[in-house]
N, C-alpha and C positions, 0 to 999 in steps of 0.2 A: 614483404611477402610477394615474389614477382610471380607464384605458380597460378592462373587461373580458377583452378577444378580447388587447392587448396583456400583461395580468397573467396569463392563459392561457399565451402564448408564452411569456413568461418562464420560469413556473415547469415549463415543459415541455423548455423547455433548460436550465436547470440540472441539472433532473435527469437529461438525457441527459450533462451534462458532469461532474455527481458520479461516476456509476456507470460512466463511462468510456467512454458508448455514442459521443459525441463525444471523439476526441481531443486535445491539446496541437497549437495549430499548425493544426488543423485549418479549412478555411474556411468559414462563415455566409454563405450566400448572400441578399440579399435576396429577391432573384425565386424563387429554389427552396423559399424557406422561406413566402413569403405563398400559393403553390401548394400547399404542405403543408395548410397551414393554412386555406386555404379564404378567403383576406382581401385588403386589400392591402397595399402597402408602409409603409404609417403607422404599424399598430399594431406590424410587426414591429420597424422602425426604434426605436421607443418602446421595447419587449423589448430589444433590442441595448444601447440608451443603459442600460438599467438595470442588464443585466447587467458593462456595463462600467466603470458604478458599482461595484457590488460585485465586481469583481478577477474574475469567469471569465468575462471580451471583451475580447478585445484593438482598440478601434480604429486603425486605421490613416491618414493621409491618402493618397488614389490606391491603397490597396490593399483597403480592405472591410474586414469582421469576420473575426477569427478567435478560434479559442478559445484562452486565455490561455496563455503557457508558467508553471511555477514552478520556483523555484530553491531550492537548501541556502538561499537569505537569507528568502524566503518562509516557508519551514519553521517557521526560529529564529524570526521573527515571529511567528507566530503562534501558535506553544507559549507564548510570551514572555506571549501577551496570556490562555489558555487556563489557565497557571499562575495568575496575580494572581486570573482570575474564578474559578474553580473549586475552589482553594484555600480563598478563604473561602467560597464557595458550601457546600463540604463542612463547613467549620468552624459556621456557619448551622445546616446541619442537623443537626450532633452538641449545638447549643445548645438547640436548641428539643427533643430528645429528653430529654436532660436534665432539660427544666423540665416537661415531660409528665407529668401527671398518671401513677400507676399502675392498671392496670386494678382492683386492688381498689381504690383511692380514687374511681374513678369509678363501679364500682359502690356506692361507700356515696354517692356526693354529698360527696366530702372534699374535697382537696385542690388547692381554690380554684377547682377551672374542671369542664369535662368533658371529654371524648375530642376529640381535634381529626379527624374524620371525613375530611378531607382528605389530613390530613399520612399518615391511615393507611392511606390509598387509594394513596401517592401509594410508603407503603414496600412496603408490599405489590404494587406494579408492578415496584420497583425487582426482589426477589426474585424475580418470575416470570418478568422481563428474565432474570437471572443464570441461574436455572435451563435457560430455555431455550439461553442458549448452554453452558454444560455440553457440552448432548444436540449442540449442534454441533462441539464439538470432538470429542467423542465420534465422532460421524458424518464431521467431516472436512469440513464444509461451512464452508470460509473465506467465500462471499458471506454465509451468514446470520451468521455471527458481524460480519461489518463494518456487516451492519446493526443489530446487536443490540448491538453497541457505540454508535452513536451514540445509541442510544436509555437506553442504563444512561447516560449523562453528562446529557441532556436530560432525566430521569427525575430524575436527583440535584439538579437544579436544583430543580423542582416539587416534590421532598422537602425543601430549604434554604426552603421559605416566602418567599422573595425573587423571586416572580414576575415584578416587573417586568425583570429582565433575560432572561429566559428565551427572548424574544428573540434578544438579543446571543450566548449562546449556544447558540440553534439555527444560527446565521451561522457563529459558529467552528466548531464540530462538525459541520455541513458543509462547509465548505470541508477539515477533517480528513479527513470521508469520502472526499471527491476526491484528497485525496493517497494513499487508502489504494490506490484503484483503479489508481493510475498505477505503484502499486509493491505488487503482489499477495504477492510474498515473504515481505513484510514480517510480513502475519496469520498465514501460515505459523510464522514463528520465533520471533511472539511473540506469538500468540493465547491459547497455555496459561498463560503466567507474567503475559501483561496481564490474564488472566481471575482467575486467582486474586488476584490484589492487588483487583482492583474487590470480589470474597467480603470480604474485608481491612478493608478503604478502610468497607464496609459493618457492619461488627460494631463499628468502633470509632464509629460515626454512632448505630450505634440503643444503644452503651452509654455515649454522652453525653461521649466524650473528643475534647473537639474540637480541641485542641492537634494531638493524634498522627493525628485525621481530614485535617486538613490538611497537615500534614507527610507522610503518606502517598499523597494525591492530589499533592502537590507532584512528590513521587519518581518517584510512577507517570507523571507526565505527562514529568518528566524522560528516563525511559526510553524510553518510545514516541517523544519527541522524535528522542530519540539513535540509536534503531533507523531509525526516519524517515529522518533528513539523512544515515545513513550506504549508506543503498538507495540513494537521490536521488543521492549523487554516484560510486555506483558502488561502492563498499567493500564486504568483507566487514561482514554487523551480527552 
């Protein structure tokens, strides 16, 4: 999408439609939307086509845009594909912790290399991520924790060295975000126990076991799935 005014709109409705401010169902007006916007119906139409590219627009024939419904199949999909990445994403980063040089090797000049300035920035984000939701369970603020979640997964990526997807999963870890908002319960029941497993998921990363780093992102992701699909189709979770 090279049109500016339309990459504007796009990423201005999706963010209405992660954080829930657009509903499931709800209808995308051409005309009310290029009047929002100050445009015309080109670059919105262009926004609509992409967003329905990426699964939140529903096109219709004879009936316009609306915002995507999702279902328990949506769910399991998407865990499906959030498990394979992030598993080894996690495992990546217990590898490369591992082969990291120690701070006393790197203050001598030893042990082959020096400090990866990056990788240290990038665990040192993940930490101030986790701390800060702590202070939100603490306080009881389910929206920052939903945001501070998506940002400890996206963080974990940029700490796995494996940049080039990072991408693909800020995609999935949005479209997670959006389910989180259509089923607010959910942070509630399982904000504190998915928090402590992410503390978890983290010690065993920066003490180089990458085996039990991914086996435990697996689980963790296992459970939020399952707490997920069982809100979605109405179940006690």
């Amino acid at each position: 999408m090279s049109d500016p005014a339309a990459l504007q709109i796009a990423e201005s409705l999706r963010e209405a439609i992660i954080t829930g401010a657009l509903a499931p169902g709800e209808r995308l007006r051409e005309v009310a939307l290029a009047t929002q916007f100050s445009t015309s119906r080109v670059p919105v139409r262009e926004a609509l086509r992409e967003l329905t590219a990426d699964g939140y627009v529903e096109l219709r024939p004879n009936a316009g845009a609306r915002v995507a419904q999702t279902t328990a199949a949506d769910v399991q999909v998407l865990f499906d594909m959030r498990i394979v990445l992030e598993a080894s994403l996690a495992r990546s980063a217990a590898e490369g912790a591992a082969t990291a040089p120690s701070p006393d090797d790197t203050a001598e000049g030893a042990g082959g290399g020096g400090a990866d300035p990056a990788r240290d920035a990038a665990r040192e984000a993940v930490r101030e991520i986790l701390a800060a939701g702590d202070a939100a369970i603490a306080a009881g603020d389910n929206e920052q924790l939903a945001a501070l979640n998506l940002r400890f997964h996206n963080a974990l990526g940029l700490l796995s060295g494996r940049t080039g997807f990072t991408g693909l999963l800020r995609q999935l870890t949005g479209r997670t975000q959006w389910l989180h908002s259509l089923t607010p319960a959910h942070l509630h029941q399982r904000g504190d126990a998915a928090w402590h497993e992410h503390w978890e998921i983290l010690a065993h990363i920066e003490s180089g076991e990458a085996d039990s780093a991914a086996a435990l992102m697996t689980r963790h992701l296992e459970r939020s799935r399952d707490a997920l699909m069982a809100r979605h189709r109405g179940a006690p979770a």
